[in-house]
TORPARO-374929 format. One record per residue (C-alpha): x, y, z negated; residue number from 1; residue in one letter. Coordinates in Angstrom, 3 decimals. Each point is the difference from the previous one (the first is absolute). Example, Ala and Ser with C-alpha at 12.3 -4.5 7.8 and 13.67 -1.06 7.14 Angstrom:
% TORPARO-374929
{X:12.300 | Y:-4.500 | Z:-7.800 | n:1 | res:A}
{X:1.370 | Y:3.440 | Z:0.660 | n:2 | res:S}
This chain:
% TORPARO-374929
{X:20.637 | Y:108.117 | Z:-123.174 | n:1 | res:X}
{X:1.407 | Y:1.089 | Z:3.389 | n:2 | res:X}
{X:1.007 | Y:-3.062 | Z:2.186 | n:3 | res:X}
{X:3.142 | Y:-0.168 | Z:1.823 | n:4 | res:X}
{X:0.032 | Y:1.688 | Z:3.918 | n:5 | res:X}
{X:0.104 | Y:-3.097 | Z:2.609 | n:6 | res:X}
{X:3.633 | Y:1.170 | Z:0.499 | n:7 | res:X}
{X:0.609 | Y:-0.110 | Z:-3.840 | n:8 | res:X}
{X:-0.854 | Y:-4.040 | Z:0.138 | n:9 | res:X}
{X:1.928 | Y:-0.652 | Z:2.753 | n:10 | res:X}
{X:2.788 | Y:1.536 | Z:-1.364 | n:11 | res:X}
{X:-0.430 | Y:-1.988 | Z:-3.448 | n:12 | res:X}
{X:-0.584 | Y:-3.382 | Z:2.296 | n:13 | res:X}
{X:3.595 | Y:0.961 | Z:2.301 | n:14 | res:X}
{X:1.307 | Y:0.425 | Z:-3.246 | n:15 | res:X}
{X:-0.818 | Y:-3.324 | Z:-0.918 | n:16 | res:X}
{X:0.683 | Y:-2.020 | Z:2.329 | n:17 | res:X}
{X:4.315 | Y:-1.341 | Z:-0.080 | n:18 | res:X}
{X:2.149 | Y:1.078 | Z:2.291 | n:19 | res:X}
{X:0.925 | Y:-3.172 | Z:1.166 | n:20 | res:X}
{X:-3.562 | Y:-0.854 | Z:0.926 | n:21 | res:X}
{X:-0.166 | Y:2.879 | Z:1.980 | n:22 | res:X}
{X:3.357 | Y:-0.529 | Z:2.156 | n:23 | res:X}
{X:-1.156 | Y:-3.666 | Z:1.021 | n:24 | res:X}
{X:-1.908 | Y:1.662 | Z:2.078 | n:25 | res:X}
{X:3.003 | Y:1.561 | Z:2.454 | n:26 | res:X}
{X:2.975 | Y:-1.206 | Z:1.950 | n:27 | res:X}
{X:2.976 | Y:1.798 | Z:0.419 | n:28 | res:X}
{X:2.220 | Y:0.686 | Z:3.092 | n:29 | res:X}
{X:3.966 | Y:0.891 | Z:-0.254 | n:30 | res:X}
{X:1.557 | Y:0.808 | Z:3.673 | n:31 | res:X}
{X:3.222 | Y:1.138 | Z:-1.483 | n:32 | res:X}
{X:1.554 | Y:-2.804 | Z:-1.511 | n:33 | res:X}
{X:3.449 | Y:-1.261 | Z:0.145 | n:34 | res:X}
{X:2.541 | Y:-3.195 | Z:-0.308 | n:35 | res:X}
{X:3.495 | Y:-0.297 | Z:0.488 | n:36 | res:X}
{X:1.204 | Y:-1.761 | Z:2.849 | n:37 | res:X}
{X:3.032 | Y:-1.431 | Z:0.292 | n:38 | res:X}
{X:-0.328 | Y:-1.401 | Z:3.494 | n:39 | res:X}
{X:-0.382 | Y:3.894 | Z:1.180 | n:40 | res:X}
{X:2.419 | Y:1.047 | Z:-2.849 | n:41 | res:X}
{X:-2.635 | Y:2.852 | Z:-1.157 | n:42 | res:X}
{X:-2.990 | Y:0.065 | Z:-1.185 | n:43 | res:X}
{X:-3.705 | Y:-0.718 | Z:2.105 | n:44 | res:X}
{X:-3.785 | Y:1.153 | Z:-0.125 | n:45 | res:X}
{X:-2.971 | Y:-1.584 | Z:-0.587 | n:46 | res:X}
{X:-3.555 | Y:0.544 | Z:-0.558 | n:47 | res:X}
{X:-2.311 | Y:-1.974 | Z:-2.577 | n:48 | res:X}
{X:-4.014 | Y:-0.537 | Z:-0.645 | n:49 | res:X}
{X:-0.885 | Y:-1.405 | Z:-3.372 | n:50 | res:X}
{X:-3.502 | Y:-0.817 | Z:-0.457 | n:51 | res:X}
{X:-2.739 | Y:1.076 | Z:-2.149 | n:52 | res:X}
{X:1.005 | Y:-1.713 | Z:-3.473 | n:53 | res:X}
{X:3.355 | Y:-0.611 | Z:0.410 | n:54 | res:X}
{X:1.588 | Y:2.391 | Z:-2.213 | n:55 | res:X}
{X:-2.224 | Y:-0.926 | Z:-2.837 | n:56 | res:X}
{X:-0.050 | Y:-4.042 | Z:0.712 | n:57 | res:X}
{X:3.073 | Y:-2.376 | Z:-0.408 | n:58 | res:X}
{X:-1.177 | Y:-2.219 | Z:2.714 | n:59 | res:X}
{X:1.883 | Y:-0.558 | Z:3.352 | n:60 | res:X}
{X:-1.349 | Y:0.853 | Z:3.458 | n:61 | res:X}
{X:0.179 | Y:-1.397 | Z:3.296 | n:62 | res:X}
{X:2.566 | Y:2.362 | Z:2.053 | n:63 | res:X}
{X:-0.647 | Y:1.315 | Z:3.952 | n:64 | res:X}
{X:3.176 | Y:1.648 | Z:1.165 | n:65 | res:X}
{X:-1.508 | Y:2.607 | Z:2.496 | n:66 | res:X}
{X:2.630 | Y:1.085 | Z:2.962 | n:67 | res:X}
{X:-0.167 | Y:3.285 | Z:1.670 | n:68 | res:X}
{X:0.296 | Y:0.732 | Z:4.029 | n:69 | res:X}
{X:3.173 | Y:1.545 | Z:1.607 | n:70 | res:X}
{X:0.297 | Y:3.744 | Z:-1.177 | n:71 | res:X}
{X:-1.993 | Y:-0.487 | Z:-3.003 | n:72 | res:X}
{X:1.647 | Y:-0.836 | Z:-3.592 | n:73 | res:X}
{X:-1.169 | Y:-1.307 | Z:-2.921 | n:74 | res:X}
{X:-2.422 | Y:2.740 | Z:-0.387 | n:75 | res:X}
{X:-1.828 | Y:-1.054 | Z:3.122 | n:76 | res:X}
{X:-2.392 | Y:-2.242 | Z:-1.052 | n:77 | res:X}
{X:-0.843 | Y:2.377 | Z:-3.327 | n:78 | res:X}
{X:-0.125 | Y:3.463 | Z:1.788 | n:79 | res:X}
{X:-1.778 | Y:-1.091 | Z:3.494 | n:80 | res:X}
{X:-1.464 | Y:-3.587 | Z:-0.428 | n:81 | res:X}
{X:-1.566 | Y:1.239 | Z:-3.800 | n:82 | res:X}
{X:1.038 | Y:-3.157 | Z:-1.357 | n:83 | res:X}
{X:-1.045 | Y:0.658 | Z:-3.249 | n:84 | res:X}
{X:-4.013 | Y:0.986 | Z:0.966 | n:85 | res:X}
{X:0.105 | Y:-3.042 | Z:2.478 | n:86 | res:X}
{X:1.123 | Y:-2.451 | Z:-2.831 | n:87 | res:X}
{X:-2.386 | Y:1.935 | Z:-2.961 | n:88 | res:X}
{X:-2.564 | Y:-0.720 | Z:2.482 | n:89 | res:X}
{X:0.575 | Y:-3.622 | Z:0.517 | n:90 | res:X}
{X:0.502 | Y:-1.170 | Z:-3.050 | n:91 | res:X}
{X:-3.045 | Y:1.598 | Z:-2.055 | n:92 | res:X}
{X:-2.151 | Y:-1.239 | Z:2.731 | n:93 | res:X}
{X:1.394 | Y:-3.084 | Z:-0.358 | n:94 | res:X}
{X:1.094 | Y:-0.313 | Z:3.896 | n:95 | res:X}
{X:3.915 | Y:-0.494 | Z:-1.713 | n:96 | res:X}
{X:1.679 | Y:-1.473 | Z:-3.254 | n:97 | res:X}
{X:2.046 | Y:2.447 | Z:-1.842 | n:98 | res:X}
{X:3.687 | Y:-0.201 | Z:1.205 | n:99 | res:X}
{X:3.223 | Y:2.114 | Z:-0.090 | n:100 | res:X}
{X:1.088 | Y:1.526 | Z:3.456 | n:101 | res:X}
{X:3.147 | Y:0.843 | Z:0.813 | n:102 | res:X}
{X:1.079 | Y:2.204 | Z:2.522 | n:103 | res:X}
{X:3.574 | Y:0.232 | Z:1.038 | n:104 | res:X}
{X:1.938 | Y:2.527 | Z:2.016 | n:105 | res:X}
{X:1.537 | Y:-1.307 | Z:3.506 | n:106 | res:X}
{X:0.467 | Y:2.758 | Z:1.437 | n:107 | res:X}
{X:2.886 | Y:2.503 | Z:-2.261 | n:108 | res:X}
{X:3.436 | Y:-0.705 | Z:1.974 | n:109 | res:X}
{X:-0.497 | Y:-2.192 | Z:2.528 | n:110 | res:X}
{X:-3.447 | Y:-1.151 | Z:0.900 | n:111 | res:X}
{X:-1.353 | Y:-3.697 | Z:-0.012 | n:112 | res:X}
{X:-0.634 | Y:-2.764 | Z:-2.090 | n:113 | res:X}
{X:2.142 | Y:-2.829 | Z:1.894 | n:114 | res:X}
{X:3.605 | Y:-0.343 | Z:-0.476 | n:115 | res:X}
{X:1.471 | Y:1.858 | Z:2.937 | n:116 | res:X}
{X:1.755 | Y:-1.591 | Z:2.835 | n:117 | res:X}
{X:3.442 | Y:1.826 | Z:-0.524 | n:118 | res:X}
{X:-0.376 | Y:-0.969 | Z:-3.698 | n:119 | res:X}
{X:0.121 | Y:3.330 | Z:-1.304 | n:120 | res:X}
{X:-3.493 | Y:0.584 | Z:-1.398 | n:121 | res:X}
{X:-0.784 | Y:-3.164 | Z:-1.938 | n:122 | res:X}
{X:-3.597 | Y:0.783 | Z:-1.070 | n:123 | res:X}
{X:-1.614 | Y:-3.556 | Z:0.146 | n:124 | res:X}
{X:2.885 | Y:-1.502 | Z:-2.465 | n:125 | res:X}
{X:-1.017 | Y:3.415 | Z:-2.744 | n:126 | res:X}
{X:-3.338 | Y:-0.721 | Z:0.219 | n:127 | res:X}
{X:0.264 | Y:-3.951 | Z:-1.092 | n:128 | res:X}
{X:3.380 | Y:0.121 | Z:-2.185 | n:129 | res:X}
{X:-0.522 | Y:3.320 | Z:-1.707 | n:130 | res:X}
{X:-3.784 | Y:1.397 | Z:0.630 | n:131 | res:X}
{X:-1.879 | Y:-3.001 | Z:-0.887 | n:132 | res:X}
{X:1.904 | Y:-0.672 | Z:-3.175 | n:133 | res:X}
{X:-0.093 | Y:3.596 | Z:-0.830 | n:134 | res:X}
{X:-4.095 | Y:-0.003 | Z:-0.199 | n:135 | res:X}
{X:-0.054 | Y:-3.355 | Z:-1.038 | n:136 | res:X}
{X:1.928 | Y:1.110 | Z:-3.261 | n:137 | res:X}
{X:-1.165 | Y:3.529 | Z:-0.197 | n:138 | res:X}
{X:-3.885 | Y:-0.528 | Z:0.499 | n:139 | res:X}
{X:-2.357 | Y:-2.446 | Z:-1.059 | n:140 | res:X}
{X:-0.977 | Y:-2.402 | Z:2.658 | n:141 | res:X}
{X:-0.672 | Y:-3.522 | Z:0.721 | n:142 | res:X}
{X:3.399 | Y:-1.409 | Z:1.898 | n:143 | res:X}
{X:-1.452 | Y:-3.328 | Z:1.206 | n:144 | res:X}
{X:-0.424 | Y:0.280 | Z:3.855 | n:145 | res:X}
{X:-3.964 | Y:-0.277 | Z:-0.369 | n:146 | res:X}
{X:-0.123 | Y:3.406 | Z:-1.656 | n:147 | res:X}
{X:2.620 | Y:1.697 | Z:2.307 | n:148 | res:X}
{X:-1.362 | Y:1.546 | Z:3.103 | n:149 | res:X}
{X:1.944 | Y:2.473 | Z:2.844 | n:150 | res:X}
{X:-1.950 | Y:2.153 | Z:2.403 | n:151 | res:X}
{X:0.748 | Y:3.289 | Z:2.168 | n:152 | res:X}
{X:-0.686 | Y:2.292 | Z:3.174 | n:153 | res:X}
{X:1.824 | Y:0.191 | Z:2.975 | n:154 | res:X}
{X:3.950 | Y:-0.030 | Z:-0.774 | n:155 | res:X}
{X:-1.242 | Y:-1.320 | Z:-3.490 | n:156 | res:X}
{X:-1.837 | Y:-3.008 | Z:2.095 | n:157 | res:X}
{X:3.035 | Y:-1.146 | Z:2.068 | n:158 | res:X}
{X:1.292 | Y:-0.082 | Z:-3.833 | n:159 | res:X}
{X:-3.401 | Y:-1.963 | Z:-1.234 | n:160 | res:X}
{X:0.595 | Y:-2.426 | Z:2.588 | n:161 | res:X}
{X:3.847 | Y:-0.458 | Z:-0.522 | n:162 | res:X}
{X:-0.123 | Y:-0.331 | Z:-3.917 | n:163 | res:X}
{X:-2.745 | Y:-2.566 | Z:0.111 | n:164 | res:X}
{X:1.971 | Y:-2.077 | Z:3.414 | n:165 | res:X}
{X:2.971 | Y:0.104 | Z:-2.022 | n:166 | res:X}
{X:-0.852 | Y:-0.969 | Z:-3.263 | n:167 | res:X}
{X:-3.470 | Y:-1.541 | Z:0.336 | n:168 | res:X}
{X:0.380 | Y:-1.819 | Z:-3.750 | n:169 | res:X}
{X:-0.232 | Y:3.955 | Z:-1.330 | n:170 | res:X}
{X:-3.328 | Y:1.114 | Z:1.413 | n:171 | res:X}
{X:-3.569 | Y:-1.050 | Z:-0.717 | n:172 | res:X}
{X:-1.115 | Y:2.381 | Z:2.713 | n:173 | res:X}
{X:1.482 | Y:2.384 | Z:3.158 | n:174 | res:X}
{X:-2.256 | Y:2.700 | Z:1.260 | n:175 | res:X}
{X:2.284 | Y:1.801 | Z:3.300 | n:176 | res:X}
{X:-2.144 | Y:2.970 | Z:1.109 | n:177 | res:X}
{X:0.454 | Y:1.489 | Z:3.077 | n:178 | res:X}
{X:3.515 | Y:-1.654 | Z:-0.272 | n:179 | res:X}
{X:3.133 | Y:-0.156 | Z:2.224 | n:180 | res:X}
{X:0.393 | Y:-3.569 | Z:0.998 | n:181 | res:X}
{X:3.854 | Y:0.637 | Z:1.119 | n:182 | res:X}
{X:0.809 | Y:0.801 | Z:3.776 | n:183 | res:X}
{X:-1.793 | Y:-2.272 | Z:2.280 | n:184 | res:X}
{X:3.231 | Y:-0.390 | Z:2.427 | n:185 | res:X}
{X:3.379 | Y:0.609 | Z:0.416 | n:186 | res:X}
{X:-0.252 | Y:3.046 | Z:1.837 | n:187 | res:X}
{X:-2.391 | Y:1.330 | Z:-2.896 | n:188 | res:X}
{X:2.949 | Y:-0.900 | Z:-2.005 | n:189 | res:X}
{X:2.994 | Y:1.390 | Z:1.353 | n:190 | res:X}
{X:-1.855 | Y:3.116 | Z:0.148 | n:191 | res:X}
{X:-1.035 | Y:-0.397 | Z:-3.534 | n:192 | res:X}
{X:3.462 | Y:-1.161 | Z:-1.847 | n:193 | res:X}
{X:1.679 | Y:2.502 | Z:2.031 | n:194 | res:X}
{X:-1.546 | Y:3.098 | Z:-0.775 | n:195 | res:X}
{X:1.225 | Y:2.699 | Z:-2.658 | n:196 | res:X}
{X:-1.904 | Y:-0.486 | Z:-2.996 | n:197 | res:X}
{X:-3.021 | Y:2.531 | Z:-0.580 | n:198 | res:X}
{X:2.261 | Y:0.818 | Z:-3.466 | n:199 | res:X}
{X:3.410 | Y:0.583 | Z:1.543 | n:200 | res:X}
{X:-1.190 | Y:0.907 | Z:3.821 | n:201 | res:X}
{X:3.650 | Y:1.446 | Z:0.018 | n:202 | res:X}
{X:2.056 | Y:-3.132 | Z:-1.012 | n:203 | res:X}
{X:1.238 | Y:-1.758 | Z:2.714 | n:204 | res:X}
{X:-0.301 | Y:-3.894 | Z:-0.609 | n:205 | res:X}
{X:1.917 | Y:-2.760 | Z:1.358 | n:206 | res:X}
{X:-1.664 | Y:-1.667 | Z:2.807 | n:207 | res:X}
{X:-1.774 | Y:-3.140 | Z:-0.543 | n:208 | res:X}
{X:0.663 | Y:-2.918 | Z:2.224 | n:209 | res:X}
{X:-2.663 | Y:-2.290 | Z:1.585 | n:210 | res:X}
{X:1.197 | Y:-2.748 | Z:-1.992 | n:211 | res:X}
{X:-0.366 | Y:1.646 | Z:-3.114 | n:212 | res:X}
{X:-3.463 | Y:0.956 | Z:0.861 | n:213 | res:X}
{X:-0.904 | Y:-3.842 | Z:0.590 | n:214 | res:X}
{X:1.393 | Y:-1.208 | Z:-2.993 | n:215 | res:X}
{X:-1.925 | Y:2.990 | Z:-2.260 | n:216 | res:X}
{X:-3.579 | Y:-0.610 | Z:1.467 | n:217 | res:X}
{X:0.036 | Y:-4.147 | Z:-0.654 | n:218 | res:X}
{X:0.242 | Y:1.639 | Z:-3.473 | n:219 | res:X}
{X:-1.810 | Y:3.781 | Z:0.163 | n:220 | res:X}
{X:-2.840 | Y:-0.552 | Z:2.356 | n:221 | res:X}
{X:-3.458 | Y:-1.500 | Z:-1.136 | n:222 | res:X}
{X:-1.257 | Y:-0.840 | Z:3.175 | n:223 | res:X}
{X:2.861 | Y:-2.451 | Z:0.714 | n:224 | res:X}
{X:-0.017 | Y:-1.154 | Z:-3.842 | n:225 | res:X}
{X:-3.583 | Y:-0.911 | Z:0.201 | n:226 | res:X}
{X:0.497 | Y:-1.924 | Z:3.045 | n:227 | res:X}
{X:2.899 | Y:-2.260 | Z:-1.613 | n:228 | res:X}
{X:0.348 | Y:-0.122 | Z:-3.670 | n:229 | res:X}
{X:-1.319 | Y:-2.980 | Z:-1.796 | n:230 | res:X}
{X:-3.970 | Y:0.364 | Z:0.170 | n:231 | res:X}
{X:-0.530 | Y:-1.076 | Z:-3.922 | n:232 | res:X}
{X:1.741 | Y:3.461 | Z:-1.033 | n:233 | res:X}
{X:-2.203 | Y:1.987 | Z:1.861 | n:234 | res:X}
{X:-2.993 | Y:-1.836 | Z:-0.931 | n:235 | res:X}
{X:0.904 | Y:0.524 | Z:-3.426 | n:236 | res:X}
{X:-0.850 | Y:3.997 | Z:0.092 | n:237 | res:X}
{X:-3.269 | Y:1.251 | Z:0.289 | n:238 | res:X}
{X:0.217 | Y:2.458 | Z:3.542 | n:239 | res:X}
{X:-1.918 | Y:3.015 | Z:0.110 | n:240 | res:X}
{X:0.991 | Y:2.010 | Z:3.886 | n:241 | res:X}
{X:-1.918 | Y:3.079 | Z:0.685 | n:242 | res:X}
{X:0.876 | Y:2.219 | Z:2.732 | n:243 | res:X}
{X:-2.315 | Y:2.567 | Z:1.838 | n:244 | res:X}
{X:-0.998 | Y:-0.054 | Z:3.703 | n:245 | res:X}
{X:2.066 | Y:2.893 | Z:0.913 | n:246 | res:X}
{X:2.615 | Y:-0.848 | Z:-1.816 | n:247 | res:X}
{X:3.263 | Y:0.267 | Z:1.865 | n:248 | res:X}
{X:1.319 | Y:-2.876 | Z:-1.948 | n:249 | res:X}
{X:-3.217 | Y:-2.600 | Z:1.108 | n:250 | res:X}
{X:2.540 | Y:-1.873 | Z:2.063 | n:251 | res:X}
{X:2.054 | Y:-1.511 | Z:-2.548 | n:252 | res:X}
{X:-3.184 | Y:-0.435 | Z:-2.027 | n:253 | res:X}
{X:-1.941 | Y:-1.669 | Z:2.572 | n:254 | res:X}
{X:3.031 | Y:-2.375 | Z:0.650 | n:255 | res:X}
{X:0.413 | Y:-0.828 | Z:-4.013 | n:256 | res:X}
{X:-3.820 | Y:-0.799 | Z:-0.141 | n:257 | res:X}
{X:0.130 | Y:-2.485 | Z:3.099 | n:258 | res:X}
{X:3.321 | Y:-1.478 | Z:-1.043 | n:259 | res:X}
{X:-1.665 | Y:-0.899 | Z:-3.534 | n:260 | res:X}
{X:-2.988 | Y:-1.715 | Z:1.651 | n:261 | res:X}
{X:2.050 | Y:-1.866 | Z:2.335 | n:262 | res:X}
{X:1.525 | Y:-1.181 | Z:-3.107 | n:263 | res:X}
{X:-2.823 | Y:-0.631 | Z:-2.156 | n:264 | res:X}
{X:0.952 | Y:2.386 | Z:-2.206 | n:265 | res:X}
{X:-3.262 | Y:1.477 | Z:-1.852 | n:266 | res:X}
{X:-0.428 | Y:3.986 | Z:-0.241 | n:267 | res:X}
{X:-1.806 | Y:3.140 | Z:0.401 | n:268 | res:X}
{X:0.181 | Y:2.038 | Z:2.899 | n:269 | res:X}
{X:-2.248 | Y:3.534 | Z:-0.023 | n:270 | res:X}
{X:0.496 | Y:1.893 | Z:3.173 | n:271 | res:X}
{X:-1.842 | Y:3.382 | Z:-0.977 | n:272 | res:X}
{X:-0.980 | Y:3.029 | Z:1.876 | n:273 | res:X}
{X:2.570 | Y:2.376 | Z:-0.747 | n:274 | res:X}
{X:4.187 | Y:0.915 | Z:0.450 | n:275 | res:X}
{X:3.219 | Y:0.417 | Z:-1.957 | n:276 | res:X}
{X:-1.042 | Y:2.491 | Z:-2.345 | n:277 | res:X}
{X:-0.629 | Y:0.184 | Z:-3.881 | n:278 | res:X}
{X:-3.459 | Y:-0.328 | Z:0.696 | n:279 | res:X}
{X:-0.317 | Y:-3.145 | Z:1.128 | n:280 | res:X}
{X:2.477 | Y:-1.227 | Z:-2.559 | n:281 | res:X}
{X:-2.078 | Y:1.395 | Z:-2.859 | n:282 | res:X}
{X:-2.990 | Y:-1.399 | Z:1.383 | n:283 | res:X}
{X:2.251 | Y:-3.731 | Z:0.193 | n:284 | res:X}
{X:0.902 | Y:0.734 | Z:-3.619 | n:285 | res:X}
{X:-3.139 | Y:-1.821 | Z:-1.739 | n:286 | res:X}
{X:-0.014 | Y:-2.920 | Z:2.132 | n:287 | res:X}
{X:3.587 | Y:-0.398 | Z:-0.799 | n:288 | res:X}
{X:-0.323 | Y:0.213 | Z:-4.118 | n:289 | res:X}
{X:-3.405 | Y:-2.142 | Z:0.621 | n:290 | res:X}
{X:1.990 | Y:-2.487 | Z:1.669 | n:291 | res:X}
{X:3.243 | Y:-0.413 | Z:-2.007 | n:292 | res:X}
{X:-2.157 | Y:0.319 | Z:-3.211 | n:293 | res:X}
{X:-1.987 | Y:-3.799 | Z:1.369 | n:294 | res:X}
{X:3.457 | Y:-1.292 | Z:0.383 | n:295 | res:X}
{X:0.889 | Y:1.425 | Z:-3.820 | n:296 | res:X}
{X:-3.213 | Y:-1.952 | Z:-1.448 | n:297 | res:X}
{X:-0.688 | Y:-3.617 | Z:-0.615 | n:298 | res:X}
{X:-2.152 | Y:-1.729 | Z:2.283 | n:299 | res:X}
């Protein structure tokens, strides 16, 4: 009797084996989605991980919502920081727990992820009354603050930090990379707020008063929120700060880092070798879903 080619029995075992069995094995990545908006009156764009197993489990995940730098969008993360081989990598070698991550876009009309001091780009407000809910609803994840988690680069920091200052009984964890801390004085500022916007460098904007600019950064700054909102809030998120040595942002950084000790506040600070670049950020990227994924688990 002839026996079967080592090919043949392979075949016959592939065969065998369900599909279902098989796709366990892979996550999936979407950087097109959508959601209507009606804060923006239109539609928005968002990018979303799904781990190994989830789209042949009925279990819920713990969620990371993953924010891009300025002039990225929500294809950032997927297309230069290879979100999808970081997080593969992490969780089968057990570094990470299996989690949804959710990348949305900051950047298509204006640019940001604050409210905007003339009022006219309300990002912040889509993000918690419309984003949130949206995923919540539309995904499969956890929705208790232990198993919610908010990290990003740069642009996407200065968000990280806000999101977790503002609404500290939300996130388990913050991770800002390489993050803009807000401006660091009132000339910074003025300069800043007054500025055409890298999206409409041809609009001309309505000046913004010094008074204005006072008011906004007691609220939009996370240097001076640090330093004066009720210490039990910010204890009550795990910090993760990283932020390379020639970074241009290490000011702001450095400042957040001695603010929090002076206040007790308990965190991790890396200060790498290395700039503002996707590099360093996909190197940070681990360390971040290593982190957030302790905060996810019961200790």
């Amino acid at each position: 009797m002839k026996l079967p080619t080592t090919m043949a029995v392979a075949a016959i075992f592939l065969s065998s084996v369900p599909v279902t069995a098989q796709s366990t094995h892979h996550s999936v990545v979407y950087d097109a989605k959508t959601l209507p908006s009606k804060i923006f009156s239109g539609s928005r764009n968002y990018a979303v991980y799904l781990p190994p197993g989830y789209e042949t489990s009925n279990r819920s995940y713990p969620v990371l919502y993953l924010l891009h730098g300025s002039g990225d969008d929500q294809t950032g993360w997927v297309q230069f920081g290879e979100v999808q081989h970081i997080a593969d990598k992490a969780i089968a070698e057990g570094l990470a727990t299996p989690m949804v991550i959710v990348m949305p876009d900051a950047h298509t009309g204006h640019r940001g992820y604050f409210n905007d001091i003339r009022g006219d780009w309300n990002y912040e407000d889509f993000f918690f009354e419309e984003f949130v809910p949206f995923i919540e609803k539309t995904y499969r994840v956890k929705t208790e603050k232990r198993y919610r988690a908010v990290a990003g680069l740069s642009m996407g920091g200065g968000g990280s930090y806000m999101y977790a200052l503002h609404h500290p009984e939300m996130f388990s964890s913050s991770c800002p990379l390489s993050a803009f801390v807000g401006p660091l004085d009132l000339e910074d500022a003025r300069k800043r707020f007054n500025r055409p916007r890298p999206n409409e460098p041809d609009v001309e904007l309505p000046p913004v008063t010094d008074d204005q600019i006072v008011e906004y950064l007691k609220r939009h700054n996370a240097l001076q929120l640090i330093e004066t909102m009720p210490v039990e809030d910010l204890k009550s998120v795990r910090w993760y700060i990283d932020c390379g040595d020639d970074d241009f942002l290490y000011e702001g950084n450095s400042l957040v880092h001695i603010a929090m000790r002076k206040r007790d506040v308990p965190h991790e600070y890396r200060v790498r070798d290395g700039g503002h670049r996707w590099s360093y950020w996909r190197s940070a990227l681990p360390s971040v879903l290593s982190f957030v994924s302790e905060g996810f688990h019961q200790n």
